[in-house]
Structure formats: C-alpha cells, structure tokens
C-alpha positions in Angstrom: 86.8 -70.3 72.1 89.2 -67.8 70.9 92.1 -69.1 72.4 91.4 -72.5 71.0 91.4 -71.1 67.5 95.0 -69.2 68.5 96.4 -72.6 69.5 95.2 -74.1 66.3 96.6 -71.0 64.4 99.7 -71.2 66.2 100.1 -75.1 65.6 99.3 -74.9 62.0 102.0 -71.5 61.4 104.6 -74.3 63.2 103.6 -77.5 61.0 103.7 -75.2 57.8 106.8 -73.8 58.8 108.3 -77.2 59.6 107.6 -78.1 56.4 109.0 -75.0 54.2 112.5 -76.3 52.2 116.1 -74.9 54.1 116.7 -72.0 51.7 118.3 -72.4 48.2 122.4 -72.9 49.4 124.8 -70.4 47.7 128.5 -71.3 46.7 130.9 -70.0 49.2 132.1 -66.9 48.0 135.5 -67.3 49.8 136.1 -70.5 48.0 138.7 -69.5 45.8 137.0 -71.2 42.5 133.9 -69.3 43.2 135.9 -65.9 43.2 137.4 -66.8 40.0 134.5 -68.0 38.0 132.4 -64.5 39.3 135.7 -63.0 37.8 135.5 -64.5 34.3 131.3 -64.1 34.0 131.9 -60.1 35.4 134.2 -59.7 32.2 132.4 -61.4 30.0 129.1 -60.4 30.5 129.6 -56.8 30.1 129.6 -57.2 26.3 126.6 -59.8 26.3 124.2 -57.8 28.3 124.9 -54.7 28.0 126.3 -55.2 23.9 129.8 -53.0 24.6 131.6 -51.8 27.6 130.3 -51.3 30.9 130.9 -53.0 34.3 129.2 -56.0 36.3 128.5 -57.1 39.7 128.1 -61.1 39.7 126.8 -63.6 42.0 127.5 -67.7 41.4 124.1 -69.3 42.3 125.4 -73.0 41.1 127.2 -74.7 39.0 126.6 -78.1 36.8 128.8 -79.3 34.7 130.0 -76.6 32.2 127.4 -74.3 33.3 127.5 -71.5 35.3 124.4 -69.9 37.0 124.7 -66.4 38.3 123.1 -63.2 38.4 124.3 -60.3 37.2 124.1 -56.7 37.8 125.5 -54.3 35.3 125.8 -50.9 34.0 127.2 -48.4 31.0 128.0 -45.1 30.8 126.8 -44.4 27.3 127.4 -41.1 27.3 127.7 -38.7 29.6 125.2 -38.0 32.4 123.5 -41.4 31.1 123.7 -44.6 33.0 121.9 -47.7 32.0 122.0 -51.5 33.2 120.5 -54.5 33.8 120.1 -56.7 36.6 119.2 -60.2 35.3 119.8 -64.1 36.3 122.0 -65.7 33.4 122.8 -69.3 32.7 126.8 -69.2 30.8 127.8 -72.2 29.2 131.2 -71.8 28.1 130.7 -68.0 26.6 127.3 -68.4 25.5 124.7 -66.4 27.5 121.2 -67.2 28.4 119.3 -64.7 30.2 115.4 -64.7 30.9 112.4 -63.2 28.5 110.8 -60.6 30.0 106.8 -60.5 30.2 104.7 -63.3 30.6 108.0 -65.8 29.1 110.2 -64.9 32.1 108.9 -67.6 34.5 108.9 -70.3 32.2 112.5 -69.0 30.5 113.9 -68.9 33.9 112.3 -72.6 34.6 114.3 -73.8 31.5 117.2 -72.2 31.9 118.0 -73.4 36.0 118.0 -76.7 37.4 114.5 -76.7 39.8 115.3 -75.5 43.1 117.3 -72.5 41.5 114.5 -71.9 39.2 112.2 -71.5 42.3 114.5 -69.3 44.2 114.9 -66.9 41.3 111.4 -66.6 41.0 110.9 -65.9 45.1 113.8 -63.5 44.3 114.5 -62.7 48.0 116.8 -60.5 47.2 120.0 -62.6 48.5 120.7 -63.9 45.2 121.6 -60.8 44.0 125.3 -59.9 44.0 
C-alpha cells in the first residue's frame, strides 16, 4: 500500500513538473545592446531612485518597444558612515521611471507596470533577476 501511494506521489511530482513554464528568459548580457541600455538606466536611475547621486547595479529583464524593464540595485553615501539604497524592479520609458508601490499596491503595481510573464517572475523573485 505505501509504495503504491509513492508511485502515485512520484507520478504526480513528474506531471506537475512537466507542466511548470521554462523559466522567464533574460536578454543576453553579452549582447552588446543589452550592455549599453543597462549603461544608460545605471546613470539615469541614480537620480530617480535615490533623488541625487549615488551608484546602480542594473539588470535588463525585457524590452518592448520604447520600454525598458530592469531591476535596479542602488546605493548613496549621504554622509559619511551612512549608506542607503534601494533594490527595486523599474519600468523606463524614455527617462520616465516607474517603480512598484510598496505594501499591499506592490503586486498589482508590478502587474501593471510589466508585460505578464515578467510580472509573474518579479513576483516569484528568485533572486536571478536581480543584477
């Protein structure tokens, strides 16, 4: 009996995971477009996030159109012996930032501001989106 209910176990595990989506597909970051678009959003987000100087880490997520989907990791150096930063998904479109709300809006902000797929591997957030 218990060894029928480990085959049905096991059988169900491999169906289920038959059926899981591929993961969410990053852009190359050796393509030299990608390089130079996580470039321009690592200067300009700097003064959008953090509202002044300060460095960022950024990873492209996508592309569509004239928007940009990354996320961003970023610090400042306020003064010294104080470090602060932010590590947030943002949608650019052109110079214009988007990030997520926090709380109880950041599900549905990040739902409106990616195309579906992305949206749903922000929210996993397994930690390979990150730059």
């Amino acid at each position: 009996m218990f060894r029928r209910h480990v085959a049905w176990l096991a059988l169900a595990v491999g169906v289920l995971s038959g059926c899981s989506e591929p993961p969410y597909p990053l852009p190359d970051r050796n393509a030299a477009d990608v390089r130079t678009e996580e470039e321009r959003l690592a200067s300009l987000l700097p003064g959008e996030l953090l509202g002044g100087p300060g460095t960022c880490e950024v990873r492209l997520l996508g592309r569509d159109g004239a928007s940009s989907f990354a996320w961003a990791h970023c610090e400042a150096t306020p003064g010294p012996g104080v470090t602060s930063g932010v590590s947030v998904p943002v949608r650019v479109d052109g110079d214009r930032v988007t990030q997520p709300g926090d709380g109880s809006e950041y599900s549905a902000s990040v739902r409106r501001m990616f195309p579906a797929r992305l949206a749903e591997a922000v929210l996993r957030d397994d930690g390979r989106l990150r730059p």
